[in-house]
N, C-alpha and C positions, 0 to 999 in steps of 0.2 A: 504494500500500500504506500506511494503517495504521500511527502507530506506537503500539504495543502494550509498554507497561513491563514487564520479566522478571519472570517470577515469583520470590518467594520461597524457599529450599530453606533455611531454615533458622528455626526458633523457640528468641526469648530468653528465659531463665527468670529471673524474681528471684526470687532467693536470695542471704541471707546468707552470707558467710565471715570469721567473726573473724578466724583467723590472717592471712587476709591484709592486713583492714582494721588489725590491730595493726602490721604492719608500714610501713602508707601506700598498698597496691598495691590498684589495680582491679582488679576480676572480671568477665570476661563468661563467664556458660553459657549454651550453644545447643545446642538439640536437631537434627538432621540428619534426618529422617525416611528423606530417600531413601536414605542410606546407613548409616541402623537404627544411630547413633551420635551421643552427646553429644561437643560440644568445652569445652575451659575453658583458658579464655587465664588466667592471674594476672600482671599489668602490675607491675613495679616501677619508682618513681617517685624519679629522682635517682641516688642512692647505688646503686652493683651490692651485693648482700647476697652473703656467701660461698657456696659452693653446696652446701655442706652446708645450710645454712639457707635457704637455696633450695628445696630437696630436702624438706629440712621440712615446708614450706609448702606446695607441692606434694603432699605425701603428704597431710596434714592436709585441704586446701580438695577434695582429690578420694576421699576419705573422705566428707566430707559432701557431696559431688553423687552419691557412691554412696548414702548412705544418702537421697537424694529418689529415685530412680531407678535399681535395680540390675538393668533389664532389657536395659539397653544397655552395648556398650563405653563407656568417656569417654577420651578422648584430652587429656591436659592439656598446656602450654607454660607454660614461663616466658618474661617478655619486659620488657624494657626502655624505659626513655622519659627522655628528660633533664630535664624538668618535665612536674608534672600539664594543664600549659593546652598540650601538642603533642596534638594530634590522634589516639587510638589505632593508627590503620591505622600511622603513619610508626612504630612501635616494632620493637626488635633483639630478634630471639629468641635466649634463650641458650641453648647447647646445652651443658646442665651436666651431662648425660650421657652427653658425646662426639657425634660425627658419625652414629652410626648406633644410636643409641638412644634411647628418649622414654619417658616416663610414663605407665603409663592401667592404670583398670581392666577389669578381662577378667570381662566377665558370666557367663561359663559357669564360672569358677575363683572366680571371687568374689574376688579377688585383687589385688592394686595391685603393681605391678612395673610391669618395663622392658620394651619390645617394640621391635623392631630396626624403624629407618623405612623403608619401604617405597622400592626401587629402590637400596639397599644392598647390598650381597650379601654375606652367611659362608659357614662353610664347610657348610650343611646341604646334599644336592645339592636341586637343582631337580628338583621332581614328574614335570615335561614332558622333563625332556633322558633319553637311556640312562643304567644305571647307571655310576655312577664318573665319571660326566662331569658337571659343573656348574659354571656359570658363575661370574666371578671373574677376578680377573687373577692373576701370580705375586707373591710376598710383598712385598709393600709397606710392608715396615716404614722407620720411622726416614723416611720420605717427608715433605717439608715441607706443609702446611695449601693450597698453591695447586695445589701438584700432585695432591694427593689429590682437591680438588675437581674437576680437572679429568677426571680419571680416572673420577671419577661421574659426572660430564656423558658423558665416550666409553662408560662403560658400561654407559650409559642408552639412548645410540644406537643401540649393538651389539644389546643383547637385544631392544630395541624392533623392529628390522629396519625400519625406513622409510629409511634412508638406508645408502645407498651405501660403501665405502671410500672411493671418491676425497671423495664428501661429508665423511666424520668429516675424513678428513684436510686437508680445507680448512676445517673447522671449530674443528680444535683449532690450525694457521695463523693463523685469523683471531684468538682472542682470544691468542694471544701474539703480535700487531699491536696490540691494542688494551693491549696491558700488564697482563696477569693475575697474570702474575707466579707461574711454573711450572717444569719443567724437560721442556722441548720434547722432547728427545731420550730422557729416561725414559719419556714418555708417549706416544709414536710408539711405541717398541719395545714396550710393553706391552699398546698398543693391538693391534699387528701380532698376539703373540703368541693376545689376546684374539680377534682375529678368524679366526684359524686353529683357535681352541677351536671356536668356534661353527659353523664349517663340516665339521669330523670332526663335533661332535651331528646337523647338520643332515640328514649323510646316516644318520645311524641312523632321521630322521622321518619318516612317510606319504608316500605323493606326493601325496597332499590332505591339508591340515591344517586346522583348525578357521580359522584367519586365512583362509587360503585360501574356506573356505565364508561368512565375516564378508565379505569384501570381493566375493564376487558377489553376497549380499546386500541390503547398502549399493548396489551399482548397482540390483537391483532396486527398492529403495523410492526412490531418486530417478526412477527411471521411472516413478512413481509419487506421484512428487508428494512424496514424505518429504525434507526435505536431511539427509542421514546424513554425522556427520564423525564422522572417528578423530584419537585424541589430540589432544583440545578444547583443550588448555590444561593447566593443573593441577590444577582444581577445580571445580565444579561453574558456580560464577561465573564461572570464563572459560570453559566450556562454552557460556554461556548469550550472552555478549558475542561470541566466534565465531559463533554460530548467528544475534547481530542484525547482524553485520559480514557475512555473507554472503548475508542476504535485504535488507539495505539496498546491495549492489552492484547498479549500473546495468546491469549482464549479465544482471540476475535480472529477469524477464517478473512483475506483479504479477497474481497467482495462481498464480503455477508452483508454491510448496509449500504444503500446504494443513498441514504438519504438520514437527516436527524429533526427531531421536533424535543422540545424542553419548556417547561415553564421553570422558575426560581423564586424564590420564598416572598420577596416582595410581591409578585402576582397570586399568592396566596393570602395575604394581606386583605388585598384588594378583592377578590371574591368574600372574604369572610365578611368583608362590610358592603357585601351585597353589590358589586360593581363588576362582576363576570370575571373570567377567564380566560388570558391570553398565552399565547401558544407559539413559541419563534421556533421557527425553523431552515430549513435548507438541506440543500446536496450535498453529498460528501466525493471529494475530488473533482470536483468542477466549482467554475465561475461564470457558467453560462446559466442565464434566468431564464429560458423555458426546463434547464434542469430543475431550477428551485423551484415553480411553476407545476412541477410533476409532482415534488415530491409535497408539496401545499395541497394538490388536487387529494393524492391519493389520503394524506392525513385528515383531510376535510371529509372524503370517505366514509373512512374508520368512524371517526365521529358520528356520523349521521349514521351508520349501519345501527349504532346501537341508540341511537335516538338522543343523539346532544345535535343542536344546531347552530350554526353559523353563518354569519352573513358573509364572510370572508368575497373579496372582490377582487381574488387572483391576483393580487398583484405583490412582487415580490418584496414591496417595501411596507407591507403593511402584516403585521404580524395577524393572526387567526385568534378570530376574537368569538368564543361564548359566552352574548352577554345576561343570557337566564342562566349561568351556571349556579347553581347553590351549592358553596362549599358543606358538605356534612360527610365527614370519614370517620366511622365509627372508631373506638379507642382498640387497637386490637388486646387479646387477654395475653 
């Protein structure tokens, strides 16, 4: 096999930003095609600036990526670096406003505000659960910064439904081994209580559910030649780096897939709060787009054989979207 460089899923745009170049910080804007969103990192360089002035900055530099582009969300960050000659990727994001909210513009509102980060959970209920029931732990106030974190990692687990109880629970073991620095026993109990929520929703759900029709699916188009993974990674680029880790395994017959499809955990996110399911894909050893084209058709297919639908409109810059998808994956035992 072929190796074949990942494609691309993203375009950088130049473009000015005084505010930020007043204050010393770099700018990258990127357009996202497949996921019909601008990003805007604003890097500050040295000095952390107060976060109201942060905030500023922020509002100000994603005002003008609205005004090049107000067809898209923009999702912006602030981010940190201890001098300008450290390498951007190595920089700390600050989260100036809190754990579970971020900045961007909202194309349909025209709007610049706060949007809660996806795999957070408030108190709105969840689309997919019955009513009065949605997901959350009990009040978590006054909680320390390690155990909070940790609490999103188990309640990431939970809703996602890929692992087990005995898994979370040797997973939240392992990083208090590894020194996280949490409080074990608040987050066992809250875990426990978490996972008894989700098993009273589960029986309110179908006895086929949309996960359910996703994961026979994904075996059909590997019989098929497609490598279909769930929860890639984080983003699009660890999508893409899982999908070269698993057609560069010596398990794998060169030609066995002629094509890939992956979602990654932020589009899990995004389904749980009732907003579908997106789907990137493409060919494997080609950069010709009637290949991608084929292998989109036949994944579109699959989908619809077992009764998931999409509007998908063949074209290869638009990722494959189920927008009734209801994430519900039961907890396995």
């Amino acid at each position: 096999m072929t190796d074949t460089p990942p494609p691309s899923f993203f375009k950088f745009i130049d473009l000015a930003f005084p505010p930020a170049e007043r204050m010393g910080a770099k700018t990258q804007l990127y357009h996202s095609p497949h996921q019909s969103l601008y990003g805007l990192r604003v890097i500050f360089m040295g000095r952390r600036p107060a976060n109201a002035e942060i905030d500023r900055v922020l509002r100000e530099c994603t005002a003008l990526a609205a005004a090049h582009d107000a067809n898209f969300d923009i999702f912006a960050s602030a981010e940190l670096l201890p001098d300008a000659c450290t390498d951007l990727n190595a920089s700390q994001v600050l989260n100036i406003h809190g754990r579970s909210h971020f900045l961007c513009f909202d194309c349909k509102t025209g709007v610049i505000g706060l949007r809660r980060i996806p795999g957070t959970r408030d108190p709105a209920p969840d689309p997919c659960l019955p009513d009065g029931d949605e997901p959350g732990e009990p009040d978590e106030a006054d909680l320390d910064d390690g155990t909070e974190d940790m609490l999103t990692d188990v309640a990431e687990a939970i809703w996602y439904g890929f692992d087990s109880p005995a898994e979370i629970d040797a997973m939240i073991d392992s990083a208090a081994e590894e020194g996280a620095g949490f409080d074990v026993q608040k987050v066992k109990a809250i875990t426990a209580e978490a996972l008894a929520k989700k098993r009273r929703a589960e029986a309110g759900w179908p006895e086929t559910t949309d996960c359910d029709r996703l994961d026979r699916a994904f075996a059909r188009l590997h019989e098929r030649g497609i490598l279909a993974l769930q929860c890639a990674g984080n983003t699009l680029d660890d999508g893409m780096q899982w999908v070269n880790e698993q057609l560069a395994d010596e398990r794998v017959d060169d030609g066995q897939y002629i094509g890939f499809c992956f979602f990654h955990s932020q589009d899990i996110d995004r389904a749980l709060d009732g907003e579908g399911l997106y789907l990137a894909f493409g060919p494997v050893d080609s950069d010709e787009d009637k290949d991608a084209m084929a292998v989109g058709h036949k994944v579109c297919e699959a989908l619809r054989h077992e009764g998931l639908q999409t509007p998908w409109n063949g074209s290869v810059e638009t990722r494959i979207d189920l927008p009734g998808f209801c994430w519900q994956r039961r907890t396995p035992d």
